[in-house]
PASEBA-1860 file (N, C-alpha, C; in nm, 3 decimals):
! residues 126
1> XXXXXXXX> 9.023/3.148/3.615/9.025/3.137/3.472/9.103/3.253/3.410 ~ 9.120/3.384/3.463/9.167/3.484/3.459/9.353/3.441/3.381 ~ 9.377/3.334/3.460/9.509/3.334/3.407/9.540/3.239/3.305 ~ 9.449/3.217/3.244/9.481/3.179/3.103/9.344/3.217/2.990 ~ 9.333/3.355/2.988/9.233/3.415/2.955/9.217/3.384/2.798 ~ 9.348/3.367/2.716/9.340/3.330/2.584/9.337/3.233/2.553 ~ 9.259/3.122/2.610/9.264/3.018/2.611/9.123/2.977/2.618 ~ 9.017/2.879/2.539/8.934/2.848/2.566/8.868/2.805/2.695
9> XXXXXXXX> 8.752/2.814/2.703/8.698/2.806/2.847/8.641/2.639/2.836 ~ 8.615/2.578/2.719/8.652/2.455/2.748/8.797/2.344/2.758 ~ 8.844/2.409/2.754/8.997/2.335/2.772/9.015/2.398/2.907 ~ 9.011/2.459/2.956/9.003/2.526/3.135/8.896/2.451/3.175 ~ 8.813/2.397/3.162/8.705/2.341/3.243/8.747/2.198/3.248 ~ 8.784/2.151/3.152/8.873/2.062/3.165/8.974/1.981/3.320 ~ 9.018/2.096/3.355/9.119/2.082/3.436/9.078/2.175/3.570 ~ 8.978/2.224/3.604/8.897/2.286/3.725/8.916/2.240/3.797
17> XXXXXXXX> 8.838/2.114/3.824/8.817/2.023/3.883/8.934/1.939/3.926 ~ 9.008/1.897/3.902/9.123/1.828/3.891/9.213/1.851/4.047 ~ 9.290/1.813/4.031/9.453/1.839/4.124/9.539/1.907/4.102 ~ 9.570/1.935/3.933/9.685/1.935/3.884/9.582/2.071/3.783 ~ 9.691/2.171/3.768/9.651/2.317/3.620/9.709/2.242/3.532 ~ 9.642/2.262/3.416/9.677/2.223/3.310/9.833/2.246/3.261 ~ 9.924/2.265/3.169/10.015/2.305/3.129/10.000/2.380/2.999 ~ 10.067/2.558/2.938/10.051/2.590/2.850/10.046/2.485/2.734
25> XXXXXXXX> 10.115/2.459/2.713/10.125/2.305/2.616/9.990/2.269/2.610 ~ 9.905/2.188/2.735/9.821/2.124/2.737/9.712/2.195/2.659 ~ 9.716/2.319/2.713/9.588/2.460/2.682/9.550/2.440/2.528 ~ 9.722/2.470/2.490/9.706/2.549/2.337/9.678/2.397/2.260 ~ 9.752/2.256/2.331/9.681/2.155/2.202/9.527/2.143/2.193 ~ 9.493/2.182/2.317/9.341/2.121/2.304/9.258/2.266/2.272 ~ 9.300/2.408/2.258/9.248/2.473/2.212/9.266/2.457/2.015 ~ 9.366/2.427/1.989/9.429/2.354/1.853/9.344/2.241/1.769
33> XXXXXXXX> 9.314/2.191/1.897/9.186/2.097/1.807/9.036/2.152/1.852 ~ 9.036/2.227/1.912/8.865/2.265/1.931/8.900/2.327/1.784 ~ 8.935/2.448/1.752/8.935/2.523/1.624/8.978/2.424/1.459 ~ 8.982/2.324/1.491/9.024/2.254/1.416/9.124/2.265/1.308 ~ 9.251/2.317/1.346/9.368/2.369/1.321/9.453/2.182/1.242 ~ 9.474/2.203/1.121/9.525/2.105/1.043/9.686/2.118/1.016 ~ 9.747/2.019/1.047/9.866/2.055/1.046/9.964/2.153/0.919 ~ 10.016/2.202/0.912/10.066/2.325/0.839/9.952/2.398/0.881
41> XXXXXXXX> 9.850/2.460/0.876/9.767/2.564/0.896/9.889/2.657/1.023 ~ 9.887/2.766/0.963/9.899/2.908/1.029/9.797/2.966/1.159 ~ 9.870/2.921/1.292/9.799/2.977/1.387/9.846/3.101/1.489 ~ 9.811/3.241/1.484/9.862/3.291/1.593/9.790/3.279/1.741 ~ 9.881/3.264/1.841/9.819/3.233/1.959/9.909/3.393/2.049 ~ 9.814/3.429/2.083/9.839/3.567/2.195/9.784/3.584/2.290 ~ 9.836/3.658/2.389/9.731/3.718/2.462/9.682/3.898/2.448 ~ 9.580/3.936/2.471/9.529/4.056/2.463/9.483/4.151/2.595
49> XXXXXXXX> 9.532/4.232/2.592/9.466/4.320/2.731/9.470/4.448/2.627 ~ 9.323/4.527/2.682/9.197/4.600/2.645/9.335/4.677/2.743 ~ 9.273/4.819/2.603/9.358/4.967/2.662/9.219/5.041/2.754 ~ 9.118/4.986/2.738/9.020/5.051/2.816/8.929/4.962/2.878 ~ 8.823/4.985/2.979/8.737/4.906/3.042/8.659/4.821/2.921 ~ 8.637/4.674/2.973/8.513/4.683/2.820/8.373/4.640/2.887 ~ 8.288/4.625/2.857/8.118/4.625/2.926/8.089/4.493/2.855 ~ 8.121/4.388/2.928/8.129/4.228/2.858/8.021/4.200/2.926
57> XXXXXXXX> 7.895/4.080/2.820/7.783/4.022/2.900/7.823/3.923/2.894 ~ 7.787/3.845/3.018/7.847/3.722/3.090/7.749/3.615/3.068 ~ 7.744/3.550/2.982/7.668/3.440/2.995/7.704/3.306/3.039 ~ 7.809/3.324/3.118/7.870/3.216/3.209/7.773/3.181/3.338 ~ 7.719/3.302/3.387/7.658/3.297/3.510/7.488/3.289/3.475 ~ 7.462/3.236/3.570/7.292/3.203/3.549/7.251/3.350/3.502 ~ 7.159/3.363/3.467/7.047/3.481/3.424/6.876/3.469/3.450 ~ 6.860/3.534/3.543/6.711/3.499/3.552/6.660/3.651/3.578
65> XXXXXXXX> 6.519/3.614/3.474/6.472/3.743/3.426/6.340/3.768/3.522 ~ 6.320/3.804/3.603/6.187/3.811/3.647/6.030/3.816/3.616 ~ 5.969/3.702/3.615/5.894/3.757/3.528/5.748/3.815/3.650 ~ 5.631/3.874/3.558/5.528/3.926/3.683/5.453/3.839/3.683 ~ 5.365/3.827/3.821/5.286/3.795/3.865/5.186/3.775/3.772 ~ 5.123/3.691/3.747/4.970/3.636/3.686/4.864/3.757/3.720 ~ 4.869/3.786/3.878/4.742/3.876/3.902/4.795/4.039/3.876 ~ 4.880/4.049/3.783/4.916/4.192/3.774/4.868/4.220/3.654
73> XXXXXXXX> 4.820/4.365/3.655/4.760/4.435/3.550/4.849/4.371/3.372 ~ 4.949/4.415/3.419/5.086/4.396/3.291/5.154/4.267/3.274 ~ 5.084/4.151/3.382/5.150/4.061/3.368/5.086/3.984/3.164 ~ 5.249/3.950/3.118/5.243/3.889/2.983/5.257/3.734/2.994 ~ 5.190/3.644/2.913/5.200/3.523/2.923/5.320/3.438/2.866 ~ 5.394/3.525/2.749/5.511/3.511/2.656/5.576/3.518/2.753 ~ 5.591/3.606/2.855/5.741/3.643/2.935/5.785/3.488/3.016 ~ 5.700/3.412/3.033/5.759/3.277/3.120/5.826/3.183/3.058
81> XXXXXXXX> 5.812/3.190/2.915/5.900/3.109/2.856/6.056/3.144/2.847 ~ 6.102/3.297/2.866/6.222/3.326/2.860/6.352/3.314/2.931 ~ 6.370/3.221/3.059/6.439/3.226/3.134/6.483/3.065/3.062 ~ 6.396/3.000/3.047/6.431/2.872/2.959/6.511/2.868/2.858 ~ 6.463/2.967/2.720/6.512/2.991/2.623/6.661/3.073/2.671 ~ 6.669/3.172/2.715/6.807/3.231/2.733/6.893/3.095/2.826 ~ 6.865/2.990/2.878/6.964/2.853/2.963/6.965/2.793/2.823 ~ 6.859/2.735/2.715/6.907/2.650/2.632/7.013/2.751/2.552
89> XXXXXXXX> 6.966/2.871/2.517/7.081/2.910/2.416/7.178/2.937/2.409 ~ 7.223/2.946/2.566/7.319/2.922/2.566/7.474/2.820/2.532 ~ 7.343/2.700/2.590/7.407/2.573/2.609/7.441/2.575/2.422 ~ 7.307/2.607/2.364/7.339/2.585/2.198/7.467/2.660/2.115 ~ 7.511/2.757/2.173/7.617/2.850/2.147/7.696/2.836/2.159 ~ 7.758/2.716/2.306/7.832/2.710/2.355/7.888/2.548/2.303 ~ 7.846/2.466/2.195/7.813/2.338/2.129/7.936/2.368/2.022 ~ 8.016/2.280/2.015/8.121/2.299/1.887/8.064/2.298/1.741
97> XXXXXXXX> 8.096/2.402/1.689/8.038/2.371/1.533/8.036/2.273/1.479 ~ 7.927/2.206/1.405/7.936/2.091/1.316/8.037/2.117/1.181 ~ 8.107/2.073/1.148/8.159/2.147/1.023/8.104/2.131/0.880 ~ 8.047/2.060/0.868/7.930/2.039/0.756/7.808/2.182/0.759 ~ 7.770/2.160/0.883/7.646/2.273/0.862/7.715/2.444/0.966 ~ 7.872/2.466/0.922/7.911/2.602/0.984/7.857/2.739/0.960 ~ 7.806/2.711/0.802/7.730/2.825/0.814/7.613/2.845/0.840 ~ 7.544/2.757/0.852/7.399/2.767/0.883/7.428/2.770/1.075
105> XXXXXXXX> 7.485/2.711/1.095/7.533/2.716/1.241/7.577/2.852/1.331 ~ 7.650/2.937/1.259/7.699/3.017/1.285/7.601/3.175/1.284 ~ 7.489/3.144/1.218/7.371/3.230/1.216/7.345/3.288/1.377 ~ 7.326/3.196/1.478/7.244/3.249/1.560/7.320/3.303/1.637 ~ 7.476/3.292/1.663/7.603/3.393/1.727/7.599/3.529/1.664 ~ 7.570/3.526/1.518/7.577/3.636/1.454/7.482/3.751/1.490 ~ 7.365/3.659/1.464/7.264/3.741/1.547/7.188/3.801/1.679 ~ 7.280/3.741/1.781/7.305/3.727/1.928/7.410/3.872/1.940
113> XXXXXXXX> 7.527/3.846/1.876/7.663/3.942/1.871/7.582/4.070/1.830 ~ 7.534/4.080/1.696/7.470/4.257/1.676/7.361/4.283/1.774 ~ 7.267/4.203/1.853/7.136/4.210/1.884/7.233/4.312/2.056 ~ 7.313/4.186/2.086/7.438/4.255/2.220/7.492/4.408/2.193 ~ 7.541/4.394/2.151/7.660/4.512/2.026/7.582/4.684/2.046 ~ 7.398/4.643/2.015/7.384/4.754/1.998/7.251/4.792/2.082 ~ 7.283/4.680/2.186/7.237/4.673/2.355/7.340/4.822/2.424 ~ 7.459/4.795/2.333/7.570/4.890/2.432/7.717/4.819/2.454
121> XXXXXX> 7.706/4.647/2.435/7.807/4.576/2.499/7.924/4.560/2.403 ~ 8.021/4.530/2.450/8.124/4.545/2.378/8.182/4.404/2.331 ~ 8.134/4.305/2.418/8.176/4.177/2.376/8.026/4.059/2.449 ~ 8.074/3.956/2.411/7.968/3.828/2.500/8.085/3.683/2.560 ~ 8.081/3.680/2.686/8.176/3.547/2.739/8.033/3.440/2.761 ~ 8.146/3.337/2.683/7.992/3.215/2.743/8.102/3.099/2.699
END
């Protein structure tokens, strides 16, 4: 995925699987309509490389949180629900905006991004 890093990770998933890599062409139309880019609309398309390391959380890859044992002093009953909730929210994050409800939509990235941010991380891939 590395080599078409500015490029959505659903338009690369796209073509994973396949025989054939996509073609730049292919990338940027179907990244063109995920963002819903209207003809005349002004788009810059680039790529970016970081002058320094960055500390990115990956929510591409599974995440499982351990939770304790029932017979432990500290074991919490809340903690078993969380390995669930962090798989759906992802999936919910990762859902194309409705464009009717974008701002109400766009709430829980917002609050995901600062909650990350000042974890320490510098960005979130999902």
């Amino acid at each position: 995925m590395a080599e078409y890093s500015g490029v959505s990770k659903q338009a690369i998933s796209q073509y994973e699987n396949g025989k054939t890599k996509p073609t730049l062409e292919t990338l940027i139309k179907t990244t063109l309509k995920e963002i819903r880019a209207n003809k005349g609309d002004h788009v810059l398309i680039g790529k970016l490389q970081p002058i320094f390391e960055l500390d990115i959380l990956d929510l591409t890859k599974r995440i499982e949180i351990k939770t304790k044992s029932i017979f432990k002093k500290d074991y919490n009953h809340n903690d078993n629900w969380v390995n669930e909730f962090i798989s759906n929210f992802i999936v919910e994050i990762s859902k194309p905006i409705n464009e009717n409800e974008k701002n109400i939509e766009y709430v829980a990235t917002q609050l995901l991004s600062e909650y990350i941010r000042k974890l320490g991380f510098d960005g979130i891939k999902f």
